[in-house]
MIDOSE-1310 file (N, C-alpha, C; in nm, 2 decimals, decimal comma, always signed):
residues 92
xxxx	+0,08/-0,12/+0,00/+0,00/+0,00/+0,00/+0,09/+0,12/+0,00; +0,08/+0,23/-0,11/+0,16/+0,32/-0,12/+0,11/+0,44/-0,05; +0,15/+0,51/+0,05/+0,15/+0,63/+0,09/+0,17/+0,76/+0,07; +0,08/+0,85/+0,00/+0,10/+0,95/-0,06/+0,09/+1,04/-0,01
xxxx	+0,14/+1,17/-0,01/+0,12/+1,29/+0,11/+0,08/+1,43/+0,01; +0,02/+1,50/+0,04/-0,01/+1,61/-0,04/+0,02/+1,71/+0,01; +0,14/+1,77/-0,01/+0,23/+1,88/+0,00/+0,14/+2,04/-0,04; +0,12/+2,11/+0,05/+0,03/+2,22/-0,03/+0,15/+2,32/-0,08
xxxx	+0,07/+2,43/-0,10/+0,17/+2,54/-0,22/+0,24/+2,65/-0,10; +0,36/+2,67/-0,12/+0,43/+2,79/-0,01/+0,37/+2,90/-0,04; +0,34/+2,98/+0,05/+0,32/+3,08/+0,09/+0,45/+3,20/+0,05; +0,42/+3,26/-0,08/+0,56/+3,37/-0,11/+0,53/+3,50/-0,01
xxxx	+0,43/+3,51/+0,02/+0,45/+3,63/+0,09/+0,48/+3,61/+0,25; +0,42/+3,50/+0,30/+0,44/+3,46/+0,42/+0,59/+3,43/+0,40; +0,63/+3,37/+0,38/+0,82/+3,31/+0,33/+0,89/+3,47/+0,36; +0,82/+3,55/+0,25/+0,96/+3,67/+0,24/+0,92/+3,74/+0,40
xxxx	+0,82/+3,77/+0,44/+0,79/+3,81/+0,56/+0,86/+3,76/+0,67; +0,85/+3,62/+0,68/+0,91/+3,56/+0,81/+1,03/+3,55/+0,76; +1,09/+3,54/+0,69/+1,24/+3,57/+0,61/+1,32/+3,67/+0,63; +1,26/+3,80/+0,58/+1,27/+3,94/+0,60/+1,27/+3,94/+0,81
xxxx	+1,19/+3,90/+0,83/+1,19/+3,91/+0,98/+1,29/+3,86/+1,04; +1,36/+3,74/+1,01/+1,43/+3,69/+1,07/+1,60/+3,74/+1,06; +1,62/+3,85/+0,94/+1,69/+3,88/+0,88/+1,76/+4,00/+0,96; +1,63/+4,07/+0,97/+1,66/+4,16/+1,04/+1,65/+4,14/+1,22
xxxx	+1,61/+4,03/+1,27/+1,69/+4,02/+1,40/+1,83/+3,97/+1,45; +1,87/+3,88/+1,33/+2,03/+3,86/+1,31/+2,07/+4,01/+1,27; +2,00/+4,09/+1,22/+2,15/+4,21/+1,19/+2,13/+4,30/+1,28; +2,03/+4,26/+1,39/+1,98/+4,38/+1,53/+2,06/+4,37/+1,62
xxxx	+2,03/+4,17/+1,63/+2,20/+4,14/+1,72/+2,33/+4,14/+1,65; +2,38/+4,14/+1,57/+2,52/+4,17/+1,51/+2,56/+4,27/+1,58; +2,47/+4,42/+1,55/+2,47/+4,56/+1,59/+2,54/+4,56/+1,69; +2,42/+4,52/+1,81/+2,39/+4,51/+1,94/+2,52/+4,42/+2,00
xxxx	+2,56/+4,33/+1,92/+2,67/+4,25/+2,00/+2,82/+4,38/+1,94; +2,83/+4,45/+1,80/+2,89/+4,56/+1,78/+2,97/+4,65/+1,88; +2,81/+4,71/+1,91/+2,80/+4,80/+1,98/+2,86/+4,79/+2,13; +2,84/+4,64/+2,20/+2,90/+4,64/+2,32/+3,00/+4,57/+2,33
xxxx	+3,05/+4,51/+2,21/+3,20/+4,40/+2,22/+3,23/+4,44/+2,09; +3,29/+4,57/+2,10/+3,35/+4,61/+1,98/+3,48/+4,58/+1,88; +3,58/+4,56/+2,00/+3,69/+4,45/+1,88/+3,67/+4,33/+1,90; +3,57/+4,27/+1,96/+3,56/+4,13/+2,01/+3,47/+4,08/+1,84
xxxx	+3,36/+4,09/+1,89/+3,26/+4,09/+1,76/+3,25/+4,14/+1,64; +3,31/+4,25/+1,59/+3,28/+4,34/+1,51/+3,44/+4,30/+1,41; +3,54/+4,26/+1,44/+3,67/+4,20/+1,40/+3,72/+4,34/+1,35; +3,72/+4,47/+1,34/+3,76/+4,60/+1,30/+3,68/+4,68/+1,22
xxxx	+3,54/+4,59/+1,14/+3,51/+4,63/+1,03/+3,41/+4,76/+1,14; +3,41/+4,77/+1,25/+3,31/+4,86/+1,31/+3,42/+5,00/+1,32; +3,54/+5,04/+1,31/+3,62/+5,11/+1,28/+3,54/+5,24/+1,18; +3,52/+5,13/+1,08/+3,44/+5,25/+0,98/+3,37/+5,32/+1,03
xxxx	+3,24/+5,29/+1,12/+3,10/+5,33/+1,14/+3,11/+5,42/+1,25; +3,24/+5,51/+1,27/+3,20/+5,54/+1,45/+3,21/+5,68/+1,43; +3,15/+5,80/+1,33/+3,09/+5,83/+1,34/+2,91/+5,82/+1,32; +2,86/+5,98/+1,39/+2,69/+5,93/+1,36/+2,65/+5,93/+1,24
xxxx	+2,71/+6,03/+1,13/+2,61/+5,99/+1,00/+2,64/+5,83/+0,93; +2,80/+5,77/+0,99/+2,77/+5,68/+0,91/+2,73/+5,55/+0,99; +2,67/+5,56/+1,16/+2,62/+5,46/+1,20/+2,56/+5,48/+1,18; +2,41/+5,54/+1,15/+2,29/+5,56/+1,15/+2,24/+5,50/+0,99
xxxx	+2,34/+5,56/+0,87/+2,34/+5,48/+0,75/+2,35/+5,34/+0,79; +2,47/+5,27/+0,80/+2,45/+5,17/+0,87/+2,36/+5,07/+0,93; +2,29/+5,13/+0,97/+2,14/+5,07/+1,04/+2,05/+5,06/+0,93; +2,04/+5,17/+0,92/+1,95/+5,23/+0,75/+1,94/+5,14/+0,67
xxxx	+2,10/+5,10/+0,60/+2,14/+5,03/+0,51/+2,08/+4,89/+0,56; +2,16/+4,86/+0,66/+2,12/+4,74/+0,75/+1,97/+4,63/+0,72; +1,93/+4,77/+0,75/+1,76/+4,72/+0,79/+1,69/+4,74/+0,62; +1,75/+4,79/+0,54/+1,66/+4,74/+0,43/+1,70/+4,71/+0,34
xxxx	+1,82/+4,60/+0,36/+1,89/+4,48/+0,26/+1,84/+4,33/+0,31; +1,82/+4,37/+0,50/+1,78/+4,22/+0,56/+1,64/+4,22/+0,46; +1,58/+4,31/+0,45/+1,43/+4,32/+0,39/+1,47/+4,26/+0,25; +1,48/+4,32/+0,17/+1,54/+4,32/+0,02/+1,60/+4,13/+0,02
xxxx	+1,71/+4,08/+0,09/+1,72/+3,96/+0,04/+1,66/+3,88/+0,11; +1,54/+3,91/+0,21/+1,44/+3,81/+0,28/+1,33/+3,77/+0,12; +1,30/+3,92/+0,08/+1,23/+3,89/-0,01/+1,26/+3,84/-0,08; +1,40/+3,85/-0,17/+1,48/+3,74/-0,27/+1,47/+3,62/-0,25
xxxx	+1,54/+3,57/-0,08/+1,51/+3,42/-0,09/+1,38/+3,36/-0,13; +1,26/+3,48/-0,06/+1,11/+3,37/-0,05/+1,04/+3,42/-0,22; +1,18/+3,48/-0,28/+1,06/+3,41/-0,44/+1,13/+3,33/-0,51; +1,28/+3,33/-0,46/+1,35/+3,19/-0,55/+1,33/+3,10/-0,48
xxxx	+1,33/+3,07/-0,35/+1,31/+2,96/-0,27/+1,12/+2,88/-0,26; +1,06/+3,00/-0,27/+0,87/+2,98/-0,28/+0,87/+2,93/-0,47; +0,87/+2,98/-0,56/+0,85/+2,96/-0,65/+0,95/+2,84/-0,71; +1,05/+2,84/-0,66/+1,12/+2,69/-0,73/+1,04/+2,59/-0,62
xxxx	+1,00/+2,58/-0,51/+0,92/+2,50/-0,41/+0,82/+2,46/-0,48; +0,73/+2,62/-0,49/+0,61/+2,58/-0,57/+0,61/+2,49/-0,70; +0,65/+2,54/-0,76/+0,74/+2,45/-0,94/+0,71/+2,30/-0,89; +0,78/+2,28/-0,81/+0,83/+2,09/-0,75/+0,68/+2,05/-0,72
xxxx	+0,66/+2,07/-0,66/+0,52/+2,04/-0,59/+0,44/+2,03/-0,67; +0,36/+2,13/-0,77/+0,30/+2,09/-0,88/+0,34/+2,03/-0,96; +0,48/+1,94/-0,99/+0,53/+1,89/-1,08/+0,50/+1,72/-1,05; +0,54/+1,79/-0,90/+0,51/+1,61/-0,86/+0,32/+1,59/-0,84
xxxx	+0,27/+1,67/-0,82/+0,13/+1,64/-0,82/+0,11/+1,60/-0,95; +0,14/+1,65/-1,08/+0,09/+1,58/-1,22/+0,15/+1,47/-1,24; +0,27/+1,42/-1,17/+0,34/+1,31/-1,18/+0,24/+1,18/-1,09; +0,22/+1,24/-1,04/+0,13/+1,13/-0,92/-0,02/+1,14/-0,95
């Protein structure tokens, strides 16, 4: 008796959302670990940033790349997902 399982379709906007979200709490704590263990954590590259216009860019920048490649992953990652899935549903 063969066991078949029916895989439903990803969620692209849910994906880039919790993606994007998660993206930007790894670069909150990077910061945050930066900011208080500065040659520990930061290996020199925090050198650059210590003035304010360019920590604040920094953050700026920070916070809307984690966005930008959350979204990237969840439409190459959701749509080649999605692809498979219907591929194997017509297969089956």
């Amino acid at each position: 008796m063969a066991v078949t399982h029916a895989h439903t379709r990803l969620s692209i906007s849910g994906l880039g959302w919790g993606a994007s979200a998660a993206l930007i709490v790894l670069f909150v704590l990077c910061m945050l670990s930066a900011l208080f263990m500065p040659m520990r954590a930061a290996h020199g590259w925090w050198r650059c940033c210590r003035r304010a216009d360019q920590f604040t860019r920094v953050w700026i920048d920070g916070l809307i790349w984690s966005i930008v490649a959350g979204w990237l992953i969840a439409l190459v990652f959701g749509t080649v997902y999605n692809w498979v899935v219907a591929r194997r549903a017509v297969e089956n």
